[in-house]
C-alpha positions as CSV (number, residue, x, y, z in Angstrom):
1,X,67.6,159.2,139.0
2,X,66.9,155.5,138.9
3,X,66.1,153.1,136.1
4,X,66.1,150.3,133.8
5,X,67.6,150.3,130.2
6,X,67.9,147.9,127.9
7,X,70.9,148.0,124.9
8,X,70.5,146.3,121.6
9,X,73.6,146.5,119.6
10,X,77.3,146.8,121.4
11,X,79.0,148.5,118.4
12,X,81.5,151.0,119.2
13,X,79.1,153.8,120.1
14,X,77.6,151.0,123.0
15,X,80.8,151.7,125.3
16,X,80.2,155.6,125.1
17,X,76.9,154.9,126.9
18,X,78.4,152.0,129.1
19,X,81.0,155.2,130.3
20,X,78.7,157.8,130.6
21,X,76.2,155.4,133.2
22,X,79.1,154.4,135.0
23,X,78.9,158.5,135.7
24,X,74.5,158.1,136.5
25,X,73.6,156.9,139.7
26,X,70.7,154.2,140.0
27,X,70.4,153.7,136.8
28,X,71.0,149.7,136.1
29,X,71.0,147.1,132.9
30,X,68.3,144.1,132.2
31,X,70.2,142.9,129.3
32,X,72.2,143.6,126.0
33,X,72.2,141.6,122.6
34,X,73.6,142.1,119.4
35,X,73.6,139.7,116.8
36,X,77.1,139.1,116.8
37,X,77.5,136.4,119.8
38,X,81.5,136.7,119.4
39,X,81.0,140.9,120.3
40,X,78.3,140.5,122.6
41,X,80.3,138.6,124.9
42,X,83.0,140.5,124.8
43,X,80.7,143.7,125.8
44,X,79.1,142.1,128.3
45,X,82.6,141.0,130.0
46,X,83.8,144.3,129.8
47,X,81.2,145.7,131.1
48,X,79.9,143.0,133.6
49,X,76.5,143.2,131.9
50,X,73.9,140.8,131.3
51,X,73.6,139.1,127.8
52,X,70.3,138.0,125.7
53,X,70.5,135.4,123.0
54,X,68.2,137.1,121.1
55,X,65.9,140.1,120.1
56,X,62.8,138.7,121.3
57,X,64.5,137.5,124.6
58,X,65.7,140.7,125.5
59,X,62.6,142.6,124.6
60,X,60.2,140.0,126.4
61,X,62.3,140.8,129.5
62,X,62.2,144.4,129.1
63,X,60.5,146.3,132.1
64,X,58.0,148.5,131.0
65,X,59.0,151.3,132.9
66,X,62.3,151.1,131.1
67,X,63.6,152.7,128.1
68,X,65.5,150.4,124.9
69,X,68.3,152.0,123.9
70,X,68.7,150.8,119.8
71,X,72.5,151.1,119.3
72,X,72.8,149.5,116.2
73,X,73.6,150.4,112.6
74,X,71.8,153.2,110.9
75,X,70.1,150.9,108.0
76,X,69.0,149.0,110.9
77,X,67.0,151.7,113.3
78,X,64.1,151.6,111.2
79,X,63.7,147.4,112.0
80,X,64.9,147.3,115.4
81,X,62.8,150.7,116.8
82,X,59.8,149.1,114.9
83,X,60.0,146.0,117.0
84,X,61.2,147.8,120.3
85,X,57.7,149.9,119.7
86,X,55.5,146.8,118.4
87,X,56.6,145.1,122.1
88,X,55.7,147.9,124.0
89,X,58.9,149.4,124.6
90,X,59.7,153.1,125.2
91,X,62.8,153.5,123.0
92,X,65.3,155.7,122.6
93,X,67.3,155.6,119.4
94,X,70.7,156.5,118.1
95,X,70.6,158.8,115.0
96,X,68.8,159.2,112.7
97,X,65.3,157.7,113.3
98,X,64.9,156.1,110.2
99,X,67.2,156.4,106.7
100,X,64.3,158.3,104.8
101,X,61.0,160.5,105.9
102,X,58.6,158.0,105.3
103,X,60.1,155.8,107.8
104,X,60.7,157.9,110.6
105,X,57.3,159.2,110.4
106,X,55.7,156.1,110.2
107,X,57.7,155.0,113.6
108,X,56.4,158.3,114.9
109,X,52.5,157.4,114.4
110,X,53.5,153.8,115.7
111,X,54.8,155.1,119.4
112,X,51.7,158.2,119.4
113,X,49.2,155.3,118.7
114,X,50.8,153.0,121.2
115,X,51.3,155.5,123.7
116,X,54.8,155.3,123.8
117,X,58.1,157.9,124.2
118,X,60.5,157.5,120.9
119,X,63.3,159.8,121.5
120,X,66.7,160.0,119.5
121,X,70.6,160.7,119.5
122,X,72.1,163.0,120.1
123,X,70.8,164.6,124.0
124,X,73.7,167.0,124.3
125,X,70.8,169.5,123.8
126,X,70.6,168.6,127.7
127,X,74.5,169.0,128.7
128,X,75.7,172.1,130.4
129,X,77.0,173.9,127.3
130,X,73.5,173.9,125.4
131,X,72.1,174.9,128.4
132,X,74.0,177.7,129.1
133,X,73.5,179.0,125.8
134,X,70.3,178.5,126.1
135,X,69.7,180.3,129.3
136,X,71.4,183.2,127.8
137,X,69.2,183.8,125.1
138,X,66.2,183.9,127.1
139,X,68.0,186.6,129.5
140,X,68.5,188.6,126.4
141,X,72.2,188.5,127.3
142,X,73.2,189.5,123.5
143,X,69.9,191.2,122.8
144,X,67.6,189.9,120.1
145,X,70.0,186.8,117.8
146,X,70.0,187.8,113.9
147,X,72.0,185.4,112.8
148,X,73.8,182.1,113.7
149,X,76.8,180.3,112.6
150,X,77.4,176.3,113.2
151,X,80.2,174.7,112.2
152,X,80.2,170.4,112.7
153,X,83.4,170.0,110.1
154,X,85.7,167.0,111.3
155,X,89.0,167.9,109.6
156,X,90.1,165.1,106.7
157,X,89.1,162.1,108.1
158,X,90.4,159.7,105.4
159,X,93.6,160.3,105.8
160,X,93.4,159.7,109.4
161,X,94.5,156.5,111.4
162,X,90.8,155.2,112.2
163,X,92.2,151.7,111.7
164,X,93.4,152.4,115.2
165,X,90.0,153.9,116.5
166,X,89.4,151.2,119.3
167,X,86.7,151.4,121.7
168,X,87.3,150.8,125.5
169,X,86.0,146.9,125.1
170,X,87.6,146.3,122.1
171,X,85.1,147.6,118.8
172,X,87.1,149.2,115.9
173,X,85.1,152.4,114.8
174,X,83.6,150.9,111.7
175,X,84.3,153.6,109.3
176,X,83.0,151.6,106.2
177,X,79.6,152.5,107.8
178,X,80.4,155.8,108.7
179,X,81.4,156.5,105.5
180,X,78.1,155.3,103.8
181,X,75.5,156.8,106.1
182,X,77.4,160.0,105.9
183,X,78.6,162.7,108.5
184,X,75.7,165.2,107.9
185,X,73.1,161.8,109.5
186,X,75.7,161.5,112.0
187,X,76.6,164.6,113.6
188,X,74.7,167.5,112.4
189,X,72.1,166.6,115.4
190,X,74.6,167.6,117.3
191,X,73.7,171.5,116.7
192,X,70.4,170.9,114.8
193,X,68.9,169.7,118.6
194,X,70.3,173.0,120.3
195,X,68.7,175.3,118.1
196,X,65.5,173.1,117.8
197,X,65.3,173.1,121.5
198,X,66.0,176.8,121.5
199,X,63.6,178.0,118.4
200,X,61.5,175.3,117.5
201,X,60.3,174.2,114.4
202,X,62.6,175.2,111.4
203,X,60.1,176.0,108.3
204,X,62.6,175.6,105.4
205,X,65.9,174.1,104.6
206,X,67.8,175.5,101.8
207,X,71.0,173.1,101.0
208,X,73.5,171.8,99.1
209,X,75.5,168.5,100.0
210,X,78.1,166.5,98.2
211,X,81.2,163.9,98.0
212,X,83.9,166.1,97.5
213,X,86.7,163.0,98.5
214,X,85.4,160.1,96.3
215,X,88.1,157.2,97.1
216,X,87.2,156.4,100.4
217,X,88.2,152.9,102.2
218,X,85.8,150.6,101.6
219,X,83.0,149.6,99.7
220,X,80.6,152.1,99.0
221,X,78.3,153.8,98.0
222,X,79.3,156.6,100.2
223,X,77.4,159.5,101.3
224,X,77.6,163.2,101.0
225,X,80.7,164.4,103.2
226,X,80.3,168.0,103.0
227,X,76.7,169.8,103.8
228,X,76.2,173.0,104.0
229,X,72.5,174.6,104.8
230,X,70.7,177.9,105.7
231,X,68.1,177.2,108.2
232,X,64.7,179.5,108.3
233,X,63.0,179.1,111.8
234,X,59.5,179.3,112.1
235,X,60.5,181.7,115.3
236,X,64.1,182.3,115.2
237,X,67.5,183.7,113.3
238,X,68.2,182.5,110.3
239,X,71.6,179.7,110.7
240,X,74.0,178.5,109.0
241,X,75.0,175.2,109.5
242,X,78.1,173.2,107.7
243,X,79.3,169.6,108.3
244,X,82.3,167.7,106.9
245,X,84.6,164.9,107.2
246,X,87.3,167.6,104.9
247,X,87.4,170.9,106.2
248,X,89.7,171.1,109.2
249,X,88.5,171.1,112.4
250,X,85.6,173.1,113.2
251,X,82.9,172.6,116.0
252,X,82.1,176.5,117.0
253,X,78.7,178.0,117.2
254,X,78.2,181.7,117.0
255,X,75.0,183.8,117.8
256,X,75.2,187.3,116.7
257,X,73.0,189.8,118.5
258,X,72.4,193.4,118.6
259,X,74.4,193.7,121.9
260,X,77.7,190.8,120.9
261,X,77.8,187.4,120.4
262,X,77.4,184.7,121.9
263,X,80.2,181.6,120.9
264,X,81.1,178.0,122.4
265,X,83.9,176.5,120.6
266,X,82.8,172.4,121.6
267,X,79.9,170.7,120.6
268,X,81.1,167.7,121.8
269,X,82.1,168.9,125.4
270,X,79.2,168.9,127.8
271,X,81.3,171.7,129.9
272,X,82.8,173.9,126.9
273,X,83.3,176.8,127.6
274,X,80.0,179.4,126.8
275,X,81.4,183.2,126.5
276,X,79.9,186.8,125.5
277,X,81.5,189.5,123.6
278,X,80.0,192.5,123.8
279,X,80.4,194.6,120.4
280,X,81.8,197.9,120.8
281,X,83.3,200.9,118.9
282,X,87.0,201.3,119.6
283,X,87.3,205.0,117.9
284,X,86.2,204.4,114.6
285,X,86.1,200.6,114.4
286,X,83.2,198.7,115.0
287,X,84.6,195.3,117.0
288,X,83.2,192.4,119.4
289,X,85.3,192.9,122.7
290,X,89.0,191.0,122.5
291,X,87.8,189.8,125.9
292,X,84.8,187.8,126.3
293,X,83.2,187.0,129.7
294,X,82.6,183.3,130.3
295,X,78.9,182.6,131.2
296,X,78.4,180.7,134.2
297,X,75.3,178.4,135.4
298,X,74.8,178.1,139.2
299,X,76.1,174.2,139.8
300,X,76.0,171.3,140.0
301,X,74.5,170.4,136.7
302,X,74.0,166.9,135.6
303,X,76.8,164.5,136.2
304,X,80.2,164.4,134.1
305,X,82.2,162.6,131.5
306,X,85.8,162.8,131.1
307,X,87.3,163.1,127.9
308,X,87.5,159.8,125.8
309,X,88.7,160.2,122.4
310,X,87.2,163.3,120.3
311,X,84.1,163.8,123.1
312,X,83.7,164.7,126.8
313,X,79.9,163.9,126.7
314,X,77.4,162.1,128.5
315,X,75.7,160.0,126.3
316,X,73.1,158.7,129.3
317,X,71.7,162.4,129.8
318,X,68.8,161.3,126.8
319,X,67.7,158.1,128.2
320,X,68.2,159.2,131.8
321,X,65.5,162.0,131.1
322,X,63.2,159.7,129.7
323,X,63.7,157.7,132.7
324,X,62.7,160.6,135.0
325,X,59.7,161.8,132.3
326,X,58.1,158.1,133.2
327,X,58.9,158.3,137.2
328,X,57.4,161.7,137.3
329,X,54.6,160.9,134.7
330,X,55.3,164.0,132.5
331,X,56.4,164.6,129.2
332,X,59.9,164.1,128.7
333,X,61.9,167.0,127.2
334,X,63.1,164.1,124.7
335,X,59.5,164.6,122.8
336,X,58.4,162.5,119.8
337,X,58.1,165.2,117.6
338,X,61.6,166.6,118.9
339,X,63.1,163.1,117.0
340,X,61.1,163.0,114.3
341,X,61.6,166.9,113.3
342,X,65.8,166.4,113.9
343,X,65.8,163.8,111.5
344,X,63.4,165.7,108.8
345,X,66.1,168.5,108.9
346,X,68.8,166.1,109.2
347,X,67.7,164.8,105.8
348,X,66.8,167.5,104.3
349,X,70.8,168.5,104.8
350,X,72.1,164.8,103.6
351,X,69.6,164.3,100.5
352,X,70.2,168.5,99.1
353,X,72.3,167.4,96.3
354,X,73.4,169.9,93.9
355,X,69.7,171.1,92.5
356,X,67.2,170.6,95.2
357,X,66.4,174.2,96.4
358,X,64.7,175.3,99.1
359,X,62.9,172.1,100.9
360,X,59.5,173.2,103.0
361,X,59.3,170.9,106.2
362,X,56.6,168.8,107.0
363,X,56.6,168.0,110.7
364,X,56.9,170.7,113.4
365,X,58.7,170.7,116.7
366,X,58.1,173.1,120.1
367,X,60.9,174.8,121.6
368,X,62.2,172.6,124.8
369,X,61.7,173.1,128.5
370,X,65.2,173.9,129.8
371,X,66.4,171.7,132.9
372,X,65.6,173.0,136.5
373,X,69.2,174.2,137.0
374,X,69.3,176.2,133.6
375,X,65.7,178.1,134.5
């Protein structure tokens, strides 16, 4: 693989990528800004990157080929991907898109009319585990999926000591922010891009969200920090999938199928584990086998992460696709509608409330081309 990216914004999230393309060969940086000049340069000397003074500098220089990668605040995607788009840019965007519908589908009409890829966090849907799960449903390893269960709950976050959250060049994990935006916008795009990729389109959204621990640090107001919704696919199992920042510790995703199920306890672990336990009848009791076989793709997959903090991921696999997409002039797996469908569902989840009933979506989504080594 070989590229250029570009990074706006060198938050906390910024040295997750900066690790992950130390692990991506060829794949090099024009330039990073972010409005603070105090954090920029203290990114950029970390990282021995190049710094921009500004917006418009860094976007002016910005190879065409190349791919933007907007790492800044959530209330800021919707600015900073319009601009990357209105200069031409292919851009790929952490989550969400945009903060509301309207927004994100108006950047979506922006990069179809300029002709231009608009992808969006997270691209684990491309690491080993997804793919292996994947793989396994379409060899009918479980038999036909009925059901799924997706669990993205954090354990009680507030009470934990994210004062001391530091990123490897130095930026605190701004949990004022994360707070706000909400856990459901930031992390239930970790499963919500599996089972898109796997299914496709998901027709309706029937949820419930709330604030269940209402004196958080900082200043709000503060999101939702419990979401719970049943998803109806257009072509798929009905799901169940939770976030929190209260329940303990949960990250397990479970597809029941006539023959077992299928489980990966990880979502944040490109290499999790993927296993398959058969169901069975042991005299008169009906049970999944107490010894699951671990599914195996044929290696080498995509390069490796180790462990930093609560992920072993590689954050690069997203841009590094789109990269490939525009050096092999097809469509990247990281599709337009693919970003603008995640965050649709995403805020269907966030937005539920108490009273808002089943929610019909409005944009629609393909199932995703798996990566040559998970055919």
């Amino acid at each position: 693989m070989t590229g250029v990216v570009s990074i706006i914004g060198c938050g906390f999230v910024a040295d997750l990528y900066m690790r992950s393309l130390q692990a991506m060969d060829g794949i090099t940086v024009a330039g990073v800004y972010d409005r603070d000049a105090t954090r920029l340069a203290q990114f950029c000397a970390h990282w021995n990157v190049p710094e921009v003074s500004s917006l418009q500098a860094l976007l002016n220089a910005h190879p065409r080929d190349g791919v933007v990668l907007n790492l800044t605040n959530p209330s800021a995607h919707f600015e900073i991907n319009t601009a990357c788009l209105d200069a031409g840019c292919h851009t790929y965007s952490e989550k969400p898109l945009a903060m509301s519908v309207k927004d994100a589908k108006a950047l979506h009409q922006r990069a179809h009319d300029a002709g231009l890829m608009l992808a969006s966090a997270p691209c684990s849907v491309l690491g080993e585990a997804a793919q292996t799960l994947g793989h396994a449903l379409r060899a009918d390893i479980a038999g036909t999926p009925r059901v799924i269960y997706a669990e993205l709950d954090d354990g009680f976050v507030p009470q934990a000591a994210y004062k001391k959250w530091l990123s490897e060049s130095g930026a605190p994990w701004p949990y004022e922010d994360e707070f706000r935006v909400g856990c459901t916008l930031e992390h239930a795009g970790y499963y919500l891009g599996w089972l898109i990729a796997w299914f496709g389109s998901v027709r309706t959204v029937v949820a419930a969200s709330a604030e269940t621990i209402p004196d958080k640090e900082g200043n709000g107001p503060f999101a939702p920090d419990l979401s719970v919704a049943t998803l109806f696919f257009e072509n798929g199992p009905v799901t169940r999938l939770t976030c929190s920042i209260a329940a303990p510790h949960d990250h397990r995703i479970r597809i029941v199928g006539d023959k077992g199920v299928l489980a990966c306890k990880a979502a944040w672990d490109n290499s999790a584990k993927v296993t398959f336990a058969k169901r069975m009848t042991l005299r008169r009791r009906l049970m999944e086998s107490p010894f699951p076989k671990r599914l195996k793709l044929a290696q080498p997959t995509h390069p490796k992460v180790k462990r930093w903090g609560a992920a072993a991921m590689n954050f690069m696999l997203g841009p590094a696709e789109m990269l490939d997409a525009l050096r092999e002039n097809r469509p990247t797996r990281m599709s337009n509608d693919f970003a603008l469908h995640m965050t649709e569902v995403t805020l269907a989840m966030q937005n539920a409330g108490e009273t808002s009933g089943a929610q019909a979506m409005t944009t629609r989504c393909d199932p995703m081309e798996p990566m040559p080594w998970a055919m």
